[in-house]
matplotlib code that plots the C-alpha trace (Angstrom):
import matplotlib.pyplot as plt

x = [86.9, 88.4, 87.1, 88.1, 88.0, 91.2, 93.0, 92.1, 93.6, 96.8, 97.1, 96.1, 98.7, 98.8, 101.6, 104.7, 106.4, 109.4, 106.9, 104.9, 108.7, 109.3, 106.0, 107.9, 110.0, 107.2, 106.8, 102.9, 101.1, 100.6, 104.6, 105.5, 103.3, 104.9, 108.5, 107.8, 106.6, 109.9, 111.9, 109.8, 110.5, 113.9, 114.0, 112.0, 114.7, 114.6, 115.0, 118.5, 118.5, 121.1, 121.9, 120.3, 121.5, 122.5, 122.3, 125.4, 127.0, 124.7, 127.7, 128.2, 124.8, 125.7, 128.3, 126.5, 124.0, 125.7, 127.5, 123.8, 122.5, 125.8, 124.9, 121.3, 122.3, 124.5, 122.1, 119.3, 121.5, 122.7, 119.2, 117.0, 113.2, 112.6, 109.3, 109.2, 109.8, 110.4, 109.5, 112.7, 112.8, 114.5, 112.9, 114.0, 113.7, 115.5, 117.4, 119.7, 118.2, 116.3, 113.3, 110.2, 107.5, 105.2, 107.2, 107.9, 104.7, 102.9, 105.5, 105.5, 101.0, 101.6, 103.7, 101.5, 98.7, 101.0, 102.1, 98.3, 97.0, 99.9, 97.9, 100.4, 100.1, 98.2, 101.0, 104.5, 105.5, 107.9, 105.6, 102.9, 105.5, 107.1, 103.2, 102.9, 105.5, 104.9, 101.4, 103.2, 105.6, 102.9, 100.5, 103.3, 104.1, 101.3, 100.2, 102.9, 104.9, 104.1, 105.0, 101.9, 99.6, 96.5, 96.5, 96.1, 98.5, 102.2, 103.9, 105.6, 103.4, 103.9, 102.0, 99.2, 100.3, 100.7, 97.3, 95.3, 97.8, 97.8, 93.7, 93.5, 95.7, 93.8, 91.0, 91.7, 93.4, 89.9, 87.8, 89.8, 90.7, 93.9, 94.6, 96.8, 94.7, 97.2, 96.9, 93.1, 91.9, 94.1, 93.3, 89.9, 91.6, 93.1, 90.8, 88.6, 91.4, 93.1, 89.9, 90.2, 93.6, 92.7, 90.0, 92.3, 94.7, 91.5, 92.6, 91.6, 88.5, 88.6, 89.0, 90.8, 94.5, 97.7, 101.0, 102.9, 101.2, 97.6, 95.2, 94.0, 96.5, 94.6, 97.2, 97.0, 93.4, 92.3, 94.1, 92.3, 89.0, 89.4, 90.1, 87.2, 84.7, 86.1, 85.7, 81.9, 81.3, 82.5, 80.1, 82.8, 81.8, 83.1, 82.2, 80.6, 81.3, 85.0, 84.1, 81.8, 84.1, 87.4, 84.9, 84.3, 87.8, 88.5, 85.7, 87.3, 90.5, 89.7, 90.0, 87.3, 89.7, 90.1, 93.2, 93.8, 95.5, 98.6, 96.9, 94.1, 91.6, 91.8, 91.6, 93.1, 94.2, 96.6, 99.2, 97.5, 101.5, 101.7, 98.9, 98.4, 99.7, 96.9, 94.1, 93.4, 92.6, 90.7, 88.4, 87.9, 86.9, 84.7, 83.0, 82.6, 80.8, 78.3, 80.4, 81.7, 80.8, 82.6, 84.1, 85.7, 87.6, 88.4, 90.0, 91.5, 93.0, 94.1, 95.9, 98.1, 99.3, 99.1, 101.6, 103.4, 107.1, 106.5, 106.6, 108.7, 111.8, 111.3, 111.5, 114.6, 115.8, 117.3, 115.8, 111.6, 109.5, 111.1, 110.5, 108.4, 105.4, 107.1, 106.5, 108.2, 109.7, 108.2, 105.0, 106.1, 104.8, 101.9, 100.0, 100.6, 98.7, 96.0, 95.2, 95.5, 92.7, 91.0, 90.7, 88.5, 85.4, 85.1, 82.9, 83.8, 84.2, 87.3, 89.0, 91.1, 92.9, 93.5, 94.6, 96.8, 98.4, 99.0, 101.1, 103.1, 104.0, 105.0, 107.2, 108.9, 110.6, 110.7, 114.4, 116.4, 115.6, 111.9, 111.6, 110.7, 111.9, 110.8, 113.6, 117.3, 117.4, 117.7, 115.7, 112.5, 112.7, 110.0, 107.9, 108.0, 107.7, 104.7, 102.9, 103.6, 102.3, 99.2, 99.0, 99.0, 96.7, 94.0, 91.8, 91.3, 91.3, 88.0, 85.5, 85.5, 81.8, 80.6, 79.9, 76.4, 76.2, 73.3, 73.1, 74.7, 78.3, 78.9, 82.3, 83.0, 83.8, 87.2, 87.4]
y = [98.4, 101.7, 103.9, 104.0, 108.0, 108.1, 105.0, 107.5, 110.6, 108.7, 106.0, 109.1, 111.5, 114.0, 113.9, 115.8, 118.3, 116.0, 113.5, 116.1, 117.1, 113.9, 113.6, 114.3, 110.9, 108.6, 106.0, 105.6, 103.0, 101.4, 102.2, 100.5, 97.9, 97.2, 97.8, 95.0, 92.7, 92.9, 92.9, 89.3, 87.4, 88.5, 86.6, 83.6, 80.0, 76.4, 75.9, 73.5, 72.4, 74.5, 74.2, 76.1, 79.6, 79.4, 82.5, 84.9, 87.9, 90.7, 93.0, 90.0, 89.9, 92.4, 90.9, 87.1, 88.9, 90.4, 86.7, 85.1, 87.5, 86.9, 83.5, 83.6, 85.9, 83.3, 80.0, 82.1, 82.4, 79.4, 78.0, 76.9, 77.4, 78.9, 77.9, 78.8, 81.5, 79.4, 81.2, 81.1, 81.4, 79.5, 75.8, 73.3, 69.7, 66.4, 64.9, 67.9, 70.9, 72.2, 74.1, 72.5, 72.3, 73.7, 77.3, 76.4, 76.5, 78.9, 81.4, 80.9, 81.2, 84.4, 85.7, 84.8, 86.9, 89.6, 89.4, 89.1, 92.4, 94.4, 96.7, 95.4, 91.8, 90.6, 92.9, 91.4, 88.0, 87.8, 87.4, 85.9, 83.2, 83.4, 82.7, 79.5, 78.0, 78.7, 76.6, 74.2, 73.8, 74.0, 71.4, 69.3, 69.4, 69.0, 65.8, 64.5, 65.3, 63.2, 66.3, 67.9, 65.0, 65.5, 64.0, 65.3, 67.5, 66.3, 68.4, 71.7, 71.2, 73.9, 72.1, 74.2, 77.2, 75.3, 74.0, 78.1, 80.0, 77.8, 77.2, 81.2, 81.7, 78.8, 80.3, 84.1, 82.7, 80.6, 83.7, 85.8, 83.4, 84.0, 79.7, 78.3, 75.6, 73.3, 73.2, 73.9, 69.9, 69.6, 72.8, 71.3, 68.5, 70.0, 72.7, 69.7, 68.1, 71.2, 71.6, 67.7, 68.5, 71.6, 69.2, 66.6, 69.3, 71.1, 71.2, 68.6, 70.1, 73.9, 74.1, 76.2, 75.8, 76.0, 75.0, 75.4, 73.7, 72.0, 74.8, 77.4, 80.5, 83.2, 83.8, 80.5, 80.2, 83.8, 83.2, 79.8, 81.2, 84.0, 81.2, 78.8, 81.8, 81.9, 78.7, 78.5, 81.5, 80.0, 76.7, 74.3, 71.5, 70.7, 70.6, 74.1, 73.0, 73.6, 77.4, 77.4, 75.5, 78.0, 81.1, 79.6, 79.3, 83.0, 84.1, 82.4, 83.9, 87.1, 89.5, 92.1, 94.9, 93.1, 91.8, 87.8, 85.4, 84.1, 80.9, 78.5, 80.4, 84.0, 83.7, 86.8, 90.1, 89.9, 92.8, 94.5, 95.9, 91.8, 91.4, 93.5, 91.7, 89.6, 91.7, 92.7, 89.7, 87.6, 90.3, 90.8, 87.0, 87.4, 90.4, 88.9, 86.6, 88.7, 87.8, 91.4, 94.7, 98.1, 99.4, 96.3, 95.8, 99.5, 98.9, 96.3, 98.5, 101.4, 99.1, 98.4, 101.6, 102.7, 99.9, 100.1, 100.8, 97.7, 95.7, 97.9, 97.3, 93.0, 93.6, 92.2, 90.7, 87.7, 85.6, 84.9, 85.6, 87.9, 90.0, 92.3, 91.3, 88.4, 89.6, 87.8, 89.5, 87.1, 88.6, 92.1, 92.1, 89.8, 92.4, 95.3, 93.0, 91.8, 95.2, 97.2, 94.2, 94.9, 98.8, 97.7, 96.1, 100.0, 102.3, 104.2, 107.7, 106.1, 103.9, 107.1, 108.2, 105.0, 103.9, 107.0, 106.1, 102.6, 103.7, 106.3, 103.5, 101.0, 103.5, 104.2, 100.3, 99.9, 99.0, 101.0, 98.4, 98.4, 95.7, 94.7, 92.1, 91.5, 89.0, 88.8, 86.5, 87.8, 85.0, 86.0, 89.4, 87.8, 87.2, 90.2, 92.1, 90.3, 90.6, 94.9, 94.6, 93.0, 95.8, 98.4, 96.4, 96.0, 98.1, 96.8, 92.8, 91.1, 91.7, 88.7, 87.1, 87.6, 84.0, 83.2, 80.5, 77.4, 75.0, 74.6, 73.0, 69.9, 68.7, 65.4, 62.4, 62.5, 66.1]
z = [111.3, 111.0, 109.1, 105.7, 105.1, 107.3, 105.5, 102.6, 104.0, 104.7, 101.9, 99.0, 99.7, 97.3, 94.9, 95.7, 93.8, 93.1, 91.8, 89.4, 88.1, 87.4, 85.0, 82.1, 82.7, 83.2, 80.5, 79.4, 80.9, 76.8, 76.8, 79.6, 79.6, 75.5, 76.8, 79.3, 76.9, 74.5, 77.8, 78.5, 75.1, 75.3, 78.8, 77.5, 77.8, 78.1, 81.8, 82.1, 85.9, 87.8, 91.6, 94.3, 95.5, 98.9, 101.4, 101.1, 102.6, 101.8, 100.4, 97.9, 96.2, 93.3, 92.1, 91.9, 90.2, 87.8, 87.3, 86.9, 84.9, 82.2, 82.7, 81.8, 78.5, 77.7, 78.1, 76.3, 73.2, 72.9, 73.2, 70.6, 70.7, 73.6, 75.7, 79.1, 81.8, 85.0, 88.2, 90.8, 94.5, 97.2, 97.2, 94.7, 94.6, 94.0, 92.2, 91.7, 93.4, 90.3, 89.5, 90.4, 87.5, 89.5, 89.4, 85.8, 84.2, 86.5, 85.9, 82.3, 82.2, 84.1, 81.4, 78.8, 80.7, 80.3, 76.9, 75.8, 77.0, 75.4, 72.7, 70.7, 70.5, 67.5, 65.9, 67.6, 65.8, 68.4, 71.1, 69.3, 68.6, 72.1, 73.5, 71.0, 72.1, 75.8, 75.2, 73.6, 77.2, 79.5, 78.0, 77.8, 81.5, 82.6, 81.0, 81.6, 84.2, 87.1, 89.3, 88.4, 88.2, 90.4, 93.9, 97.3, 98.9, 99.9, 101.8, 100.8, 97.4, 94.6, 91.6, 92.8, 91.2, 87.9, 87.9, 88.9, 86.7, 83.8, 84.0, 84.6, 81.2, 79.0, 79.8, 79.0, 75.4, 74.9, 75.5, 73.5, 70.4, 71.3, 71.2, 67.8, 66.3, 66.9, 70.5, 70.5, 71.1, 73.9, 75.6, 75.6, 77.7, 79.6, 81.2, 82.9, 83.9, 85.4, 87.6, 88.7, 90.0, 92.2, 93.4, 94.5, 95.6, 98.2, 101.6, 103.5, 106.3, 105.8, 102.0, 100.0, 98.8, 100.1, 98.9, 102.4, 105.1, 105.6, 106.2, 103.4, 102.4, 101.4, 98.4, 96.8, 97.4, 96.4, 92.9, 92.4, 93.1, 90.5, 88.2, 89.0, 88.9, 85.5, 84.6, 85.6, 83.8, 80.3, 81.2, 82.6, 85.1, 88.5, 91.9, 93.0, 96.8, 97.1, 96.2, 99.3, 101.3, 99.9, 100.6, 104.0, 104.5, 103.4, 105.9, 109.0, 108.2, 108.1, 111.0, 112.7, 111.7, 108.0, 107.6, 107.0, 108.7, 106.7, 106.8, 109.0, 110.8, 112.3, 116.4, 117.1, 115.7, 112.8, 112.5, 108.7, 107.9, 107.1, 105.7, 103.1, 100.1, 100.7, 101.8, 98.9, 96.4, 99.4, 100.0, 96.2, 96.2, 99.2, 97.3, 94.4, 96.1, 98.3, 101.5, 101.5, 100.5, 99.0, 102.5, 103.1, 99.5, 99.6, 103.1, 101.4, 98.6, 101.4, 103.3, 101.0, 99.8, 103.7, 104.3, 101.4, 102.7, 105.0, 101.9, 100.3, 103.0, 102.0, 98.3, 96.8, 99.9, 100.9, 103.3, 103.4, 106.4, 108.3, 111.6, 112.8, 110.1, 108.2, 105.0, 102.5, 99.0, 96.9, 97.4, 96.9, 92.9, 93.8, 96.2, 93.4, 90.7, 93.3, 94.8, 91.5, 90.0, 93.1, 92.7, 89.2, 91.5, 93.7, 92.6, 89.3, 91.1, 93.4, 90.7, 88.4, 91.9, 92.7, 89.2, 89.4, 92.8, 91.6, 88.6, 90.6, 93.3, 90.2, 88.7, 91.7, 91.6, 87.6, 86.3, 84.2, 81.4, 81.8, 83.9, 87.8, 90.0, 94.1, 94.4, 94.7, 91.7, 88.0, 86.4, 88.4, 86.5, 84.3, 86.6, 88.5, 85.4, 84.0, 87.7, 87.0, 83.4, 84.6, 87.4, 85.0, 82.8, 85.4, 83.7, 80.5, 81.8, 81.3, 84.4, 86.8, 87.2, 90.2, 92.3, 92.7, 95.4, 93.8, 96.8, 100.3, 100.3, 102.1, 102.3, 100.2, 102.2, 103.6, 103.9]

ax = plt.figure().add_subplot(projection="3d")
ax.plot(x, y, z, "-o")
ax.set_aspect("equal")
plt.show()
């Protein structure tokens, strides 16, 4: 592994003088992090199915967005009660090339994250309201929309994110009282049976979760472990074995030099400029767990600011896994919250430099309106704006339990 005081020499640049001039025009984190939240219930619609966006001429871009993003304005006002935030990227399904559910309801839970650790939330009707209703949309979906019903893996299979991002958000609004009474009883529901789905949805052999193919992604199965410790931690029940198996999983695909394979097992070296959006939250998991220790999570956390413009070049972009690293935009805004959550679990004495040089790097891609956005589509301004608010959040989110392993995993039959 190298060693980590040179990743820190290199990743901790001091701030330059342009940087400490432009001080003065840095929002707070509180006022950014509020600014977001108003940009985010502004955005909030009721998804009508619209067709795909095919690839274009790169000079033509602009110009569609500034079409979509009319568009959008236009659906939003002319919309009722609005109860969603639907995640958009380049796969759609049938009948009509629409939204899946599974991008529907996870992008909306991850907004609701968001919108709950503004300091100014049990103040803003708006979002309080905009939050209600979002519960409302996502409860719905998922008990009955047969798209999201538990069942093993099919294919290029997105429910997943529904099921971690929506038990991760039930859970942080049950801890926090944050839940309407209304929707109280069938939250209760619906935690248990979110955890039956990510059970049916385990990959079959190594464990874990992935939504692409049919071996673990560190991504989807990073986020579902934070969840699960979660879930354990508030004294819900489900089989403790498809931690092991996941944290297996996460061991094998992880390099000697630290970096993880983008899925299946590691059995050579694996390029870290790619890896890097997901360095971070695996080894986080792995720590959590006792599988790792603090010089492998802060490698984790230099390497992404060390590889930062490699990221940085994908973001916005058309087109997903591209040469030399294949690093895809869509998890530009993903490594920021991952890596920023990660920076919570070092020691005390590294995390306000850190915390520092996280902010800086997320005001260097915030929007003239407040917002952010990783892809070339307008819509997914919520989400990329909620994954930065949760960023700069990091360090006043409820700690993560560690994982305390209780018996030796076996893999259920037919795994």
């Amino acid at each position: 592994m190298r060693d980590s005081s040179l990743l820190l020499s290199f990743s901790l640049a001091l701030i330059t003088p342009a940087t400490i001039l432009a001080q003065r025009d840095r929002p707070s984190v509180d006022g950014a992090i509020t600014a977001g939240a108003n940009l985010l219930i502004a955005s909030q619609e009721n998804y009508v199915p619209d067709a795909p966006v095919p690839p274009m001429p790169d000079e033509k871009v602009p110009g569609w967005q500034e079409s979509e993003r009319e568009r959008l304005a236009k659906i939003r006002a002319e919309s009722g009660s609005k109860a969603e935030w639907p995640y958009q990227g380049v796969y759609r399904i049938a009948p009509d090339g629409r939204i899946p559910p599974g991008y529907r309801v996870g992008g909306t839970a991850i907004v609701c994250n968001a919108l709950c650790i503004d300091s100014k939330y049990s103040q803003n009707e708006a979002a309080r309201q905009s939050v209600e209703h979002a519960i409302g949309f996502m409860l719905d979906e998922l008990e009955s929309n047969e798209k999201l019903a538990p069942g093993p893996k099919e294919g290029y299979d997105v429910r997943g994110w529904a099921h971690t991002y929506a038990l991760d958000f039930l859970l942080f609004a049950k801890r926090h009282d944050l839940l309407p009474e209304k929707y109280t009883e069938r939250v209760e529901k619906m935690i248990p049976h979110l955890l039956e789905c990510l059970a049916a949805n385990e990959v079959k052999g190594q464990g874990g979760w992935n939504y692409a193919g049919n071996s673990l992604s560190p991504f989807m199965t990073g986020s579902t472990l934070l969840a699960l410790y979660q879930a354990r931690e508030m004294g819900y029940e489900f089989d403790h074995g498809m931690v092991e198996r996941a944290l297996d999983g996460l061991d094998a695909a992880r390099t000697k030099t630290g970096s993880f394979i983008y899925s299946g097992t590691a059995n050579g070296p694996v390029a870290m400029p790619g890896a890097c959006a997901r360095a971070a939250i695996a080894e986080l998991c792995l720590f959590l767990a006792g599988r790792s220790d603090e010089m492998r999570l802060r490698n984790a956390v230099y390497a992404f600011f060390a590889h930062y413009e490699d990221l940085l070049v994908r973001k916005s972009q058309q087109g997903t896994h591209v040469a030399p690293y294949g690093v895809a935009p869509y998890y530009f805004m993903y490594a920021h919250t991952y890596a920023a959550l990660a920076i919570e679990y070092l020691p005390r004495v590294d995390r306000q430099a850190l915390r520092k040089k996280m902010q800086e790097t997320l005001w260097s891609t915030r929007e003239a309106d407040g917002g952010w956005n990783d892809r070339i589509f307008p819509r997914s301004k919520s989400y990329s704006t909620a994954m930065a608010m949760l960023a700069l959040g990091a360090p006043r989110l409820d700690r993560i339990p560690e994982w305390k392993s209780v018996s030796a995993a076996a893999a259920p039959e037919g795994k």
